[in-house]
C-alpha positions as CSV (number, residue, x, y, z in Angstrom):
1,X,165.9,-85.6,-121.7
2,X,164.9,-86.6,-118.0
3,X,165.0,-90.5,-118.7
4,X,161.9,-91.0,-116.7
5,X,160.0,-88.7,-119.0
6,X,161.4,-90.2,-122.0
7,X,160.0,-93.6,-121.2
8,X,156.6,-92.2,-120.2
9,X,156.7,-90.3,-123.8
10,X,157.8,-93.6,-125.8
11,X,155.2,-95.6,-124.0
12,X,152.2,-93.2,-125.0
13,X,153.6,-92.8,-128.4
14,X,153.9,-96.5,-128.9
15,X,149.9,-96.7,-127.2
16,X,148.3,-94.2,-129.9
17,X,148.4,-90.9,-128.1
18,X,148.8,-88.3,-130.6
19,X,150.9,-85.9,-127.8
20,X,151.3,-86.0,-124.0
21,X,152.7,-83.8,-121.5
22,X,155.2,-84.8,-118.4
23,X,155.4,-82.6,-115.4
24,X,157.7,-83.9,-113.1
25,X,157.9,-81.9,-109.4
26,X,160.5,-82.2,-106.3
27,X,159.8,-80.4,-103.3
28,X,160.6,-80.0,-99.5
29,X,158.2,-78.1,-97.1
30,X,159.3,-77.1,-92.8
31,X,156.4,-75.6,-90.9
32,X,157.0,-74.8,-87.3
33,X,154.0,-73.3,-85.1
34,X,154.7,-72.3,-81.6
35,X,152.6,-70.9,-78.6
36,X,153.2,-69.5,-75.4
37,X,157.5,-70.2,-75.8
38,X,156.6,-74.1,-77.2
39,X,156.4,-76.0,-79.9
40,X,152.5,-76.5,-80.8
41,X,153.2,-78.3,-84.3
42,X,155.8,-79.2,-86.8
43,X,155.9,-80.7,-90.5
44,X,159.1,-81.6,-92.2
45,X,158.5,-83.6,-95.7
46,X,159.4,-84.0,-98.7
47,X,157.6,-84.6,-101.6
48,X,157.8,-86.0,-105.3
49,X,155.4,-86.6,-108.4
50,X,154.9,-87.3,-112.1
51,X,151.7,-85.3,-113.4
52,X,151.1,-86.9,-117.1
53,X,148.8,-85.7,-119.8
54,X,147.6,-87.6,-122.9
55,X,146.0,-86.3,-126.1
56,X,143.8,-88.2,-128.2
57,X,141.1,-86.8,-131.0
58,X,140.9,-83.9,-129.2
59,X,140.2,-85.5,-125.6
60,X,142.4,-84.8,-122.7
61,X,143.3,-88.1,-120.5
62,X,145.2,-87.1,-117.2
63,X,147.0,-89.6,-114.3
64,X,149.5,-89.0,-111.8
65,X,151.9,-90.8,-109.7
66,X,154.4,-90.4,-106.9
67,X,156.4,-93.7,-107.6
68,X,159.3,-93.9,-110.6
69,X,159.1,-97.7,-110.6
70,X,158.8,-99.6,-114.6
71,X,155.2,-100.8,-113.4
72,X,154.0,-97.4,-111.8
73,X,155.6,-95.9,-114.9
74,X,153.5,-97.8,-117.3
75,X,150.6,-97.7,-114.8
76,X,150.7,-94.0,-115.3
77,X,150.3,-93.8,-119.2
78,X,147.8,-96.6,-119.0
79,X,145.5,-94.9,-116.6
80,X,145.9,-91.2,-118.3
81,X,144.7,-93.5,-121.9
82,X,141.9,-94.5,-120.3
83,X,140.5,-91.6,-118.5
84,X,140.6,-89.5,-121.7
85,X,138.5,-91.8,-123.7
86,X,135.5,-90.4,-121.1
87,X,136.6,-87.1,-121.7
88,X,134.6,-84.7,-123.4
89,X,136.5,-83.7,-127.1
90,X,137.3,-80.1,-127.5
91,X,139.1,-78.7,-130.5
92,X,140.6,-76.3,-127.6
93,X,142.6,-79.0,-126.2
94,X,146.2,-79.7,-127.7
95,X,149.9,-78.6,-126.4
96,X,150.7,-74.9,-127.2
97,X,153.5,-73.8,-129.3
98,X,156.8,-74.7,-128.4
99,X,158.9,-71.6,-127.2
100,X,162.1,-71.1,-125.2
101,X,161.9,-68.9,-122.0
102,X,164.3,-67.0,-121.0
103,X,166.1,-67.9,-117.4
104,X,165.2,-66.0,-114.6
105,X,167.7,-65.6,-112.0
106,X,167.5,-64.7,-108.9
107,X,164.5,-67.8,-107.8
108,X,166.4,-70.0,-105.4
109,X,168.7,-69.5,-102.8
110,X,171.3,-72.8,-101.9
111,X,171.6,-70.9,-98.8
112,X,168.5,-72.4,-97.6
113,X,169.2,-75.7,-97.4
114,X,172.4,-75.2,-94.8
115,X,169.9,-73.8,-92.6
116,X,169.6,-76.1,-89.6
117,X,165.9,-76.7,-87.9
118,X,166.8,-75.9,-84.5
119,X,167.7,-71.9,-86.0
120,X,164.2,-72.2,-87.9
121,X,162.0,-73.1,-85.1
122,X,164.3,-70.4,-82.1
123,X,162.8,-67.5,-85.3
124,X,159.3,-68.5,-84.5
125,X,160.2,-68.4,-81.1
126,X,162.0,-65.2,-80.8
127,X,158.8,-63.5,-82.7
128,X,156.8,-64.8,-80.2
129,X,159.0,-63.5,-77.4
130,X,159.4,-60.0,-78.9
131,X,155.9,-59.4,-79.7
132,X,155.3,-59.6,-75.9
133,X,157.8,-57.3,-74.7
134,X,157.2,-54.6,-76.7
135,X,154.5,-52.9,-76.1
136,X,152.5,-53.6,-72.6
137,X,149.3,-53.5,-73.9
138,X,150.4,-57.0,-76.7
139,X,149.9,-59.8,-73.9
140,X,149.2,-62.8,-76.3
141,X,149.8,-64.0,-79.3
142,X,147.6,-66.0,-81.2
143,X,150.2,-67.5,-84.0
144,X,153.7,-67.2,-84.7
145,X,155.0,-69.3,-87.6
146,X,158.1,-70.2,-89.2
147,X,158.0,-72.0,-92.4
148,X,160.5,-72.6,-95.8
149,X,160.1,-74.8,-98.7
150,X,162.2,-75.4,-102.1
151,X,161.0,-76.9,-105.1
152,X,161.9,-78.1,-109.0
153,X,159.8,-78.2,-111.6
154,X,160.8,-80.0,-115.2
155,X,158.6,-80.2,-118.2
156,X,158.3,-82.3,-121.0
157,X,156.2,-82.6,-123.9
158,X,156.3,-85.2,-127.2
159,X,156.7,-81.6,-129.1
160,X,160.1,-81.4,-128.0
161,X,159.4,-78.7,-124.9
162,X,162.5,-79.5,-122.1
163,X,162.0,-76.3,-119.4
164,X,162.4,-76.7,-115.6
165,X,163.7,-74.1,-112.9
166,X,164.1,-74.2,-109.0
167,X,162.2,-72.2,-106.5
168,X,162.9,-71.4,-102.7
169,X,160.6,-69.5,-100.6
170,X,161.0,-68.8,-96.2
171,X,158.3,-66.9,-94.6
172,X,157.6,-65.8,-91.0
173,X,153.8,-64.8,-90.1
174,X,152.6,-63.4,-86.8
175,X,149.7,-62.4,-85.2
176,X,149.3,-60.7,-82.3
177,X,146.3,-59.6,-79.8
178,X,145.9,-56.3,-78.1
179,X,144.3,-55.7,-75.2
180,X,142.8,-52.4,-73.3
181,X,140.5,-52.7,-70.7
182,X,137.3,-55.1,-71.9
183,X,138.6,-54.6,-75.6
184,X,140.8,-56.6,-77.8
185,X,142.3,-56.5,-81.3
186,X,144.4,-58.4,-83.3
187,X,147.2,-57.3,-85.8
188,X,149.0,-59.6,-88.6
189,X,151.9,-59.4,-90.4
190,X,154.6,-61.6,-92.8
191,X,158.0,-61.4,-93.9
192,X,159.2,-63.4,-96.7
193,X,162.2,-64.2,-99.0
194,X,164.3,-66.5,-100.8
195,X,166.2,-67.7,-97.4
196,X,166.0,-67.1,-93.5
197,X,169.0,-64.2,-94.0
198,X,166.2,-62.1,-96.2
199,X,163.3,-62.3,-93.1
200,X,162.9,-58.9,-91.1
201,X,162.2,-60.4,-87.9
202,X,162.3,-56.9,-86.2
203,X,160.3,-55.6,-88.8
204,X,157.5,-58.2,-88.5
205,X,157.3,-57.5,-84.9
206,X,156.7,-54.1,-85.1
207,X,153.9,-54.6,-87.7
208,X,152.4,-56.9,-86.2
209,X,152.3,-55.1,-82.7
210,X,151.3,-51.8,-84.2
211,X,148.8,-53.4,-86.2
212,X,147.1,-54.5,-83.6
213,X,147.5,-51.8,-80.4
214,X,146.7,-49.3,-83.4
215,X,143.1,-50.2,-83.3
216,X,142.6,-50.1,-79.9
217,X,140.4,-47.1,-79.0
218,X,138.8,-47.1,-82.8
219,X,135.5,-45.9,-82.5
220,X,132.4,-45.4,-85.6
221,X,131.5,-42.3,-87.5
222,X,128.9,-41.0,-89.3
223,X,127.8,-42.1,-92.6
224,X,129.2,-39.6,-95.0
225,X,131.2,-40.0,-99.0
226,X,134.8,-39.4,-97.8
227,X,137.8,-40.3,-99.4
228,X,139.1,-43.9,-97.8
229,X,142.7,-44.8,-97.6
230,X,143.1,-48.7,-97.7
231,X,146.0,-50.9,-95.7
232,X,147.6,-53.2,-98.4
233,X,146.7,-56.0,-96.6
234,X,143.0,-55.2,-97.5
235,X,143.5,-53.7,-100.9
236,X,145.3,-57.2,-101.3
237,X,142.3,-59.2,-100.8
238,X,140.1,-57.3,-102.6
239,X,142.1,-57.9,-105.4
240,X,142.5,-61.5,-104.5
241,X,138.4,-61.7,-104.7
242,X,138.6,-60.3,-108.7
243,X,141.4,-62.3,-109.6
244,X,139.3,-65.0,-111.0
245,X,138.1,-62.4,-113.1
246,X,141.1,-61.7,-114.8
247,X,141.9,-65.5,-116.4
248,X,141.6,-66.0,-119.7
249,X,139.8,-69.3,-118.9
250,X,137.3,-67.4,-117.0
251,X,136.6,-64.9,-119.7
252,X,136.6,-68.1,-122.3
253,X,133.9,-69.5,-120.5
254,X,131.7,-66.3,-120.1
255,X,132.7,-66.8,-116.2
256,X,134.3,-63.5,-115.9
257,X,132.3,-60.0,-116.0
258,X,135.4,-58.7,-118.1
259,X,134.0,-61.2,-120.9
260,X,133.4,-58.8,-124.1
261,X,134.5,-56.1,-122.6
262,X,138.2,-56.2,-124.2
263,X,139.8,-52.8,-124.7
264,X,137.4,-51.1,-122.8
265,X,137.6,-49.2,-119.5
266,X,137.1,-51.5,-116.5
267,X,138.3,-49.3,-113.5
268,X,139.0,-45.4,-112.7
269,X,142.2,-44.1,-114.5
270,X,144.3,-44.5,-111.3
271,X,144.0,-47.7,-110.9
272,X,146.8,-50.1,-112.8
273,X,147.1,-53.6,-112.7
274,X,150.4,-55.6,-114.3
275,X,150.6,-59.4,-114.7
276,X,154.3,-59.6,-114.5
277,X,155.3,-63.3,-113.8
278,X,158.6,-62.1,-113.8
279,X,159.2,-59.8,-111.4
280,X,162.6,-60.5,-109.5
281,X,160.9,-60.5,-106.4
282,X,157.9,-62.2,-106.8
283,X,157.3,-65.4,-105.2
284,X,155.1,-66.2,-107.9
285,X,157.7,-65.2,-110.5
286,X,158.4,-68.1,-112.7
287,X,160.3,-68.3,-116.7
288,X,157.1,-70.1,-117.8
289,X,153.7,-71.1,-116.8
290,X,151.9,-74.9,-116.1
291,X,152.3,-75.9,-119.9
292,X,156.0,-74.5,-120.0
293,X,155.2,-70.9,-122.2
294,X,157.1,-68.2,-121.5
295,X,156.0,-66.3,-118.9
296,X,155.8,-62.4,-119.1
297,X,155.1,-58.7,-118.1
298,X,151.2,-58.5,-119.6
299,X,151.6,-54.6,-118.3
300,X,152.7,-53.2,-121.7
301,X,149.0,-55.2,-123.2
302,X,147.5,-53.3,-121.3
303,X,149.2,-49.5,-121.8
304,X,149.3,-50.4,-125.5
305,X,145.7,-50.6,-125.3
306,X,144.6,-47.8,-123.1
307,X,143.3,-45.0,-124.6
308,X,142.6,-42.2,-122.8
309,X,143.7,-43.6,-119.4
310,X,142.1,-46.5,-117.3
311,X,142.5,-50.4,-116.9
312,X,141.6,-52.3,-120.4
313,X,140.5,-55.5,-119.9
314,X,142.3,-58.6,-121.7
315,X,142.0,-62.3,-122.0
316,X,145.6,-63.4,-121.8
317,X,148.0,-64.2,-118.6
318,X,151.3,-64.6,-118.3
């Protein structure tokens, strides 16, 4: 056991908490913005911190700390104690069942880390530069950003949950602006990966050039019912505004207009919708969630309970 989680354990064992949680985290983060062929900002840091959580006749005490010191150690149980004696007691609130998840490869890339600054911050630069020179009528750009980060979660839990994994994550975003006589659009675009050797920055450039000289010249129609074809990037944040919807906390607490309506159809029978924390390419993708269960595929819930085609609503994420 992490020995800075076993103390924290022993001391709220010894102090009358009936379980507690530890959720130790380890990260680095490099951001580098440029504009017009200079740096305009840059972040390197790292960061490190011990989330605790303390359960006591039902009542949920949290505290947190970014020191590992004996005094900031005991400081941490002491505060989590006393915070949950003014929190409200729900029968809802203990540990789940302990489970083992199974590893998920694939997460983090070592590669990253041998990656020296000075080739991070030349990719935001060269985005910049190509997005100018290929096509005439992409002048400016408005932001071109290089960033990485890694990070290691471990949790613990008096119940006798060990889990932790490592993830990386590099990203390149540009946006560009178009201009044709008094008119101007912008286009956006992202690549993303484990490490800087999985970034398209050719492909980025393109998108984000044709993104934005493609709706030069757009013009209204008329009102009519026609069939509408949506870009990803805005199917993507409609879903992102009915996410919410799809918690079970939300539905729990009647905040969700999926509430009661388990098992029946929510959306036309085209339409499909997996909660797969476990996809090998998802930056999201994790072996198990905030409390350490298993994550999985919540796809096959939903398919098991469709009948007659559809999205089924359901209360449980992976």
């Amino acid at each position: 056991m992490n020995p800075l989680a076993e103390r924290v354990l022993e001391r709220c064992q010894r102090l009358g908490s009936e379980d507690a949680e530890v959720y130790l985290s380890r990260g680095t983060e490099f951001t580098v913005r440029v504009y017009k062929g200079a740096i305009e900002s840059l972040v390197s840091a790292e960061s490190r911190g011990i989330g605790l959580r303390t359960f006591r006749e039902h009542r949920v005490g949290f505290s947190y700390t970014s020191e590992t010191d004996s005094d900031a150690l005991d400081g941490l149980v002491d505060d989590a104690l006393l915070n949950g004696r003014y929190n409200h007691a729900d029968e809802a609130n203990v540990l789940p069942v302990t489970q083992s998840a199974d590893p998920l490869a694939g997460l983090a890339s070592p590669a990253l880390s041998r990656v020296e600054p000075q080739r991070k911050i030349d990719f935001a630069l060269e985005m910049e530069r190509r997005a100018t020179s290929l096509d005439p009528r992409v002048r400016r750009v408005s932001d071109a950003v290089y960033s990485d980060g890694t990070g290691e979660v471990e949790i613990v839990n008096s119940r006798g949950l060990q889990a932790s994994f490592a993830r990386t994550v590099a990203y390149g975003v540009l946006e560009t602006i178009a201009e044709q006589d008094s008119e101007m659009q912008s286009g956006f675009a992202f690549t993303h990966g484990r490490d800087m050797e999985e970034l398209d920055l050719a492909g980025v450039v393109q998108e984000a050039v044709a993104n934005a000289a493609g709706l030069l010249g757009a013009r209204p129609v008329e009102t009519a019912t026609v069939p509408v074809v949506l870009h990803p990037h805005a199917a993507a944040m409609i879903l992102g505004v009915l996410a919410n919807s799809f918690s079970a906390d939300a539905v729990i607490k009647r905040r969700s207009l999926l509430a009661g309506k388990l098992s029946e159809q929510v959306a036309a029978g085209i339409v499909t919708i997996t909660d797969d924390a476990r996809l090998p390419e998802g930056l999201a993708s994790r072996p198990f969630d905030g409390e350490g269960v298993p994550s999985r595929s919540n796809g096959a819930i939903v398919q098991e309970r469709a009948r007659g085609g559809g999205i089924k609503s359901r209360t449980q994420t992976g």
